[in-house]
Structure formats: structure tokens, C-alpha cells
N, C-alpha and C positions, 0 to 999 in steps of 0.2 A: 297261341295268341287267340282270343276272344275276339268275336266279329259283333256281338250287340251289346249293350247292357239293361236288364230289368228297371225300368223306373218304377213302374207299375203296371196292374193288369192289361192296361191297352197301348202304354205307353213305353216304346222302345228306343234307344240311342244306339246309334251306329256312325262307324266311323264315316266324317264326313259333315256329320249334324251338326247344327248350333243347339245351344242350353247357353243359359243362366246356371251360374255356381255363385249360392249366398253363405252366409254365418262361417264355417270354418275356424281352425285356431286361433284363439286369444290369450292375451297374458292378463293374468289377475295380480294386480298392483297391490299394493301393504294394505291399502287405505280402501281396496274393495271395487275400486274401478277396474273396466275392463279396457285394455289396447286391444285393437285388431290387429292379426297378421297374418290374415284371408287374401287371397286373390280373388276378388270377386269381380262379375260383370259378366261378357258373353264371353264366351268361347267357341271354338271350333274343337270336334271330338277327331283325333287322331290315332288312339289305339286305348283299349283296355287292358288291365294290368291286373292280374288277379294274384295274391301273393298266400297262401292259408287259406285264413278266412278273411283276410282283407281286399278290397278292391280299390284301385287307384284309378283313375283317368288322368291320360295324358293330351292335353290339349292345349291348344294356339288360343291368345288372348289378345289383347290391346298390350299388352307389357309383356307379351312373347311368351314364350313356354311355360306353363305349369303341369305341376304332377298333383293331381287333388285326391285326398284320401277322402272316398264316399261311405265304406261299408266297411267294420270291422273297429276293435278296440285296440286304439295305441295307447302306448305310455311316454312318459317324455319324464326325462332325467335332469330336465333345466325346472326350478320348482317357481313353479307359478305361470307355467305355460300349460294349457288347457285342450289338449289335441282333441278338439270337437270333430266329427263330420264334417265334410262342406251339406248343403243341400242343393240338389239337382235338380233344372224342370225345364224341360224343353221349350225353345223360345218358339213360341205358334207364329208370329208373323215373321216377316225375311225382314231383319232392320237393315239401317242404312248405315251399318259401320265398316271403316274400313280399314280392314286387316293388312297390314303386311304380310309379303309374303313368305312362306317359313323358309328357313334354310334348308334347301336337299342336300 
């Protein structure tokens, strides 16, 4: 198990931190529009997940656990689902949201 994740050169995530997680996968419809089906908003980081050459984050949200795929190329077998990145950026101020707390 990984203890940090590289955002960029100065900027580190570890378990415990809040980020913003935006964009992530969408479906491209007949007619060229895009759905989301991003979990987006803050999170709390809980564990990193390195799979290859993929990287997941597993983290507590406002709508409870996701797994976000950051780093690496998937494919997806449903056609017209578009397995983007999520993108990652660590929330600088402490906001005033409030989490439930996860299941142990």
C-alpha cells in the first residue's frame, strides 16, 4: 500500500487529506451530448491503490465511498462510456462540510 500520491512537484496527497475530484467518466449519447457519471466534489483520501500502471484513489465523499481512477488508460466494454481520468487538486482551505462518518 502507498502512503502519498504525486499531484505535482510540490504538491502531495496523503492519506487523511481533502481534494476536489472533477471531470471523470461520461457517456457519449447518439446525438453527441455528454452524461456524467463522475463522482465529483471533496473527498477525504483514504488509501492509494496502484494497480500496473494505473492509480485509483479510494476516498469518503458526501455520497460515501468512491474508488476514482486518476492515472492510467482504461477501456470500457459498454460503447459509449468514455473512462476519462477524474482530475485531482487539493482543497487549500478546511471547508465546512460535513462528512459522515465511514464505516470501520
Amino acid at each position: 500500500m502507498e502512503t502519498e500520491y504525486q499531484l505535482s512537484p510540490r504538491v502531495v496527497l496523503r492519506p487523511g487529506d481533502r481534494f476536489k475530484a472533477s471531470a471523470g467518466p461520461y457517456y457519449r449519447l447518439d446525438d453527441g451530448r455528454r452524461v456524467p457519471m463522475a463522482a465529483c466534489g471533496l473527498f477525504v483520501l483514504v488509501e492509494i491503490v496502484r494497480q500496473r500502471t494505473r492509480v485509483y484513489l479510494l476516498a469518503y465523499g458526501r455520497d460515501g465511498w468512491a474508488l476514482l481512477h486518476v492515472e492510467g488508460r482504461r477501456r470500457s466494454k459498454v460503447p459509449g462510456l468514455v473512462c476519462r481520468p477524474y482530475r485531482v487538486r487539493r482543497a487549500g482551505k478546511p471547508y465546512a462540510i460535513a462528512f459522515r462518518k465511514p464505516i470501520a
